[in-house]
Structures are given as C-alpha cells and as structure tokens.
C-alpha positions as CSV (number, residue, x, y, z in Angstrom):
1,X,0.0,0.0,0.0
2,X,1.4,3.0,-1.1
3,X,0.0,5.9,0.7
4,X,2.6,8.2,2.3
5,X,1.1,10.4,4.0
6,X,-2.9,11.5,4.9
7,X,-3.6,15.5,4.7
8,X,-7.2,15.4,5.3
9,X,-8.9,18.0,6.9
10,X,-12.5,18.9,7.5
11,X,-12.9,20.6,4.1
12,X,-10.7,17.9,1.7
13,X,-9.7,14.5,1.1
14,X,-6.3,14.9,0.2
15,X,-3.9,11.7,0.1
16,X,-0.2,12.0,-0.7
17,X,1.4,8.2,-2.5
18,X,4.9,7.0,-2.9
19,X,5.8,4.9,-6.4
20,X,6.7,1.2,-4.7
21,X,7.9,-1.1,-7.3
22,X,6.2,-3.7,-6.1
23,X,2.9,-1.9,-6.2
24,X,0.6,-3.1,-9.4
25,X,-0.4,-0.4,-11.6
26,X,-2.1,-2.2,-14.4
27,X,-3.0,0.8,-17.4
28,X,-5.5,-1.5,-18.3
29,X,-7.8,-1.3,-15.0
30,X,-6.7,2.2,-14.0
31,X,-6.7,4.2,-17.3
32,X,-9.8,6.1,-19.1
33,X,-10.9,5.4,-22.6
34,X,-11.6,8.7,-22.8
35,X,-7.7,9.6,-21.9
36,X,-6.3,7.5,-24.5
37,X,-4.8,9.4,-26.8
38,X,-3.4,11.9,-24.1
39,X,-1.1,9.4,-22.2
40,X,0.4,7.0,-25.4
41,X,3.1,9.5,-26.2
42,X,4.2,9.6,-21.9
43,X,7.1,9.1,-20.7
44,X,7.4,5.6,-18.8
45,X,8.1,7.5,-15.4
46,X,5.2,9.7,-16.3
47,X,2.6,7.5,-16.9
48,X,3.5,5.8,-13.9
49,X,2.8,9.2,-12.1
50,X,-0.6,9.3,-13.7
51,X,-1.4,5.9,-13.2
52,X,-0.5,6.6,-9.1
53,X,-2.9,9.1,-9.5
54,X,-5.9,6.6,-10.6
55,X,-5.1,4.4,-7.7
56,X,-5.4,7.1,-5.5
57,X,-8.8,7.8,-6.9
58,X,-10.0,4.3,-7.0
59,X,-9.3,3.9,-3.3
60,X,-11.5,6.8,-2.3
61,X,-14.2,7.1,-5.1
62,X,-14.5,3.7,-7.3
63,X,-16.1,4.0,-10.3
64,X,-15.3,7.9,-10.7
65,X,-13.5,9.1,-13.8
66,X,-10.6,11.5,-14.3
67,X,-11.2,13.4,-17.5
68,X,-10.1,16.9,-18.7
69,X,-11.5,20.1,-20.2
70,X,-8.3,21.5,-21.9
71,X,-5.0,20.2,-19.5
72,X,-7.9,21.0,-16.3
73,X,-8.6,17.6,-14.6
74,X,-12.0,17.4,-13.4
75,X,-13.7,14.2,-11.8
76,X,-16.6,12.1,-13.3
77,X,-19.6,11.9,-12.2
78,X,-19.3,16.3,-11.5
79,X,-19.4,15.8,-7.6
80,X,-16.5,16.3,-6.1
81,X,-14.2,18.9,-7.3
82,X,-10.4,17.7,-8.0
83,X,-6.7,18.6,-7.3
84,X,-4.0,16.7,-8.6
85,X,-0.1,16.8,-8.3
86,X,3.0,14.9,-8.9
87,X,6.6,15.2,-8.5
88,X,7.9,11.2,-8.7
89,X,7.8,9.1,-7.1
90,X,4.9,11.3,-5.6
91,X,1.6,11.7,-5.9
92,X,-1.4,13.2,-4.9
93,X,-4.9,13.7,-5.2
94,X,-7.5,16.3,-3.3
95,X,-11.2,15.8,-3.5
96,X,-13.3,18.2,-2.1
97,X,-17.1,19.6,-2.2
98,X,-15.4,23.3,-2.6
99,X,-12.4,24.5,-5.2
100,X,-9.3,22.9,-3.8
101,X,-5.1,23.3,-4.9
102,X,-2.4,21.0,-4.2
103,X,1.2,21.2,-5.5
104,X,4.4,19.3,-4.8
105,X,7.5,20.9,-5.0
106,X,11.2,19.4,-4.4
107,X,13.4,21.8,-2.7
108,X,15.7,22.8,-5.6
109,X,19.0,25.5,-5.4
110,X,18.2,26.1,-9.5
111,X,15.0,27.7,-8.3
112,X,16.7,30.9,-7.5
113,X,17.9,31.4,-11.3
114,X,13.9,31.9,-12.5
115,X,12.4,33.6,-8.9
116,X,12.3,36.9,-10.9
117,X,9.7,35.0,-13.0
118,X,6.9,34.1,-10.5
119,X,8.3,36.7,-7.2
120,X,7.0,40.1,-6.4
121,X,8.5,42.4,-4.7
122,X,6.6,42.4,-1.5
123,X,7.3,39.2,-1.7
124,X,11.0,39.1,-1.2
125,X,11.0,41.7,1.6
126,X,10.0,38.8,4.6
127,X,12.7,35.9,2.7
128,X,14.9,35.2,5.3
129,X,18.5,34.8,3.2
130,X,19.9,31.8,4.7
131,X,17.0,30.1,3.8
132,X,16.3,31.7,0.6
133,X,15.8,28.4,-1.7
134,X,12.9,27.0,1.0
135,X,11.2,29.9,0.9
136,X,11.2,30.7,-3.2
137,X,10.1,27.0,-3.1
138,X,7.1,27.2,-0.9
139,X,6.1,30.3,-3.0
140,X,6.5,29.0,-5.9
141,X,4.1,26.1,-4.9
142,X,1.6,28.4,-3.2
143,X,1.2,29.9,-6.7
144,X,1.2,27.0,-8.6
145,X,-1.8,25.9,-6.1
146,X,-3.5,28.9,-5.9
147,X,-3.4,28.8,-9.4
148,X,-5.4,25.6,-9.7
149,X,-7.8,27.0,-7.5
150,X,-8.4,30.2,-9.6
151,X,-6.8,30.5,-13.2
152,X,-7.1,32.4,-16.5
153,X,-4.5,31.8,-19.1
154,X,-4.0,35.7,-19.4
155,X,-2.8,36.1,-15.8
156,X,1.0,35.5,-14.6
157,X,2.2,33.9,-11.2
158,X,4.0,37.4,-10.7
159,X,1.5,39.9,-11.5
160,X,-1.9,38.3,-10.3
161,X,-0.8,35.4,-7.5
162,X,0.4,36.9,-4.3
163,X,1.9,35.7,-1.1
164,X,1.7,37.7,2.0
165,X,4.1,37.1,4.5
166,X,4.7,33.9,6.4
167,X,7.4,32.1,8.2
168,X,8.7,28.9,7.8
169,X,8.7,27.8,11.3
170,X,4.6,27.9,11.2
171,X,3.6,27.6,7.9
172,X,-0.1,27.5,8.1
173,X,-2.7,30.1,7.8
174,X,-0.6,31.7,4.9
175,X,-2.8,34.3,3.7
176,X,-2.8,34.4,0.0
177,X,-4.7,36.7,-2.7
178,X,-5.2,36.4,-6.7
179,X,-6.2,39.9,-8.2
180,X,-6.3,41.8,-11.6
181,X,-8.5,44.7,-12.4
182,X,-11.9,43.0,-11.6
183,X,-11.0,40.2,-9.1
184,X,-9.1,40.0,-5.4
185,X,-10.0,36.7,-3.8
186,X,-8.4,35.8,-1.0
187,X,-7.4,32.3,0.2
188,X,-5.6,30.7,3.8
189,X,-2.7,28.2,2.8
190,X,-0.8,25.8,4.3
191,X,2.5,23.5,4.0
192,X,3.7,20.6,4.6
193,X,7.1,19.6,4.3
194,X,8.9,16.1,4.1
195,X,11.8,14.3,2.4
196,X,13.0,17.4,0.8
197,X,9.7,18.0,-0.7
198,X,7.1,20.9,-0.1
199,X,3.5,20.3,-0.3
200,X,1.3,22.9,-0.6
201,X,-2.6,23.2,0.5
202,X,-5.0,25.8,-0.9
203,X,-8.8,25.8,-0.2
C-alpha cells in the first residue's frame, strides 16, 4: 500500500502516494478510454505518475473518472471537485465539495535562477537569506496551487498570484490573494514539508 502520508482536513480528502515497485499499476484497470490518446506519447516514469494518480482515486471514489476540459482535470460523475499533483515518485490527489489546490514541489537551489519569473516584490522583503531556496520553493508552490484554484491563461504567477508574509517555522494560515482589475479573492494556505519535498494546500 502506497499511501505516504494523509492531509485530510474537514474541508478535503487529500492523500499524498509514494511509487513502490512492487505496487501493481495495471493501465489497463486504471486508465480512461476517454484519456487514450493523451497518455500514449508519456514518458514511462510519467505514466507511472498518472497511473498513481488513478489508484489514488479508485481507493477513495471507485467507479469515478478523471477526465479533462483542456489540461484542467475534473472528476466524473461532476461531484466532487479535484486537485491533482506529482513530483515522482509522488503523488497526490485532493477531492473536495469546494475549489481545492495542491502542489508538490522538491526543494531545488536552481529555483533561484527563474524567482524573478513568479516573485513580487513584496514578496522578497520577509525571505529570510539563509533560507532563501525554502522559501522561493514554498512560493512558488503556493502559486502553482493557488493557481489551480483560480486560473485564467492571461494572468501570470508574478502579477496576479500573491503571497503575504509567512514564516517557515509555522507555515499555516498563509494568507494568500489572486487579483487583476476585476477580481481579489483571497485564500488561507498551508505547507507541509517532508523528504525534501514541499507540499502545498489551498482551499
């Protein structure tokens, strides 16, 4: 049995899955017709991370589909909205009554190189410097989550996703806000972190 770890709260199902070799993940049980054509060109290790995915699902909702409008993954039968992320051998899955994002996020020195694509300002003001490659991390991850919660494919993770200050030695209740001209929603975050991994939780 795979499951790694169980971040479940009152609002979400949200179940986090290692890769064990030993662990069957038959394509033909798990996969959607429907999904086909989308996964025959995947890589081996991606597949796999798809597949992980599925068994996830199965476990918690049998007989439930994951299809997609576009690249957005949305479950079948329209119950439950859906999160999904994967970093290998990770995976994980969030099912929830409201809109839910989940990201995974290894901690990664390269990061630094591309943090003038996704950071604000503001942003970098509370980033402690010693720990400067945890923190980029866990905002780059908020983003990505907050993203799957509220997302337009005009908006960019610098201009429109923001992170208000937070420290990494209580990482919860991390207030977070997505805004352009018309819309500033706001949304409470929180992290996880394990095995060199962040996971992020926005709902």
């Amino acid at each position: 049995m795979p499951l790694y770890r169980d971040f479940s709260d009152d609002q979400a199902t949200i179940l986090l899955w290692k890769y064990d070799e030993n662990e069957m993940l038959d394509p033909q049980e798990l996969l959607e017709k429907e999904n086909d054509d989308r996964i025959k060109d995947y890589h081996p290790t991606k597949l796999k991370e798809h597949l992980l995915v599925r068994k996830i699902l199965k476990s918690v909702l049998p007989g439930y589909k994951i299809l997609y409008n576009g690249r957005e993954p949305y479950l079948y039968p329209k119950d439950f909205e859906i999160s999904i992320t994967h970093s290998f051998p990770f995976a994980a899955l969030a099912i929830s009554k409201n809109k839910v994002g989940i990201d995974i996020e290894p901690f990664n020195p390269k990061i630094v190189r591309i943090k003038h694509k996704f950071l604000k300002e503001e942003e970098s003001d509370f980033i402690e410097k010693d720990k400067e490659v945890a923190y980029l991390t866990v905002i780059w991850s908020l983003k990505e989550s907050m993203y799957k919660v509220h997302h337009s494919n005009y908006w960019s993770l610098k201009k429109h996703y923001e992170v208000k200050p937070f420290s990494l030695d209580f990482p919860f209740n991390i207030m977070c806000r997505v805004h352009d001209d018309l819309v500033s929603d706001l949304y409470k975050a929180r992290v996880e972190f394990f095995d060199h991994y962040c996971f992020t939780i926005v709902d």
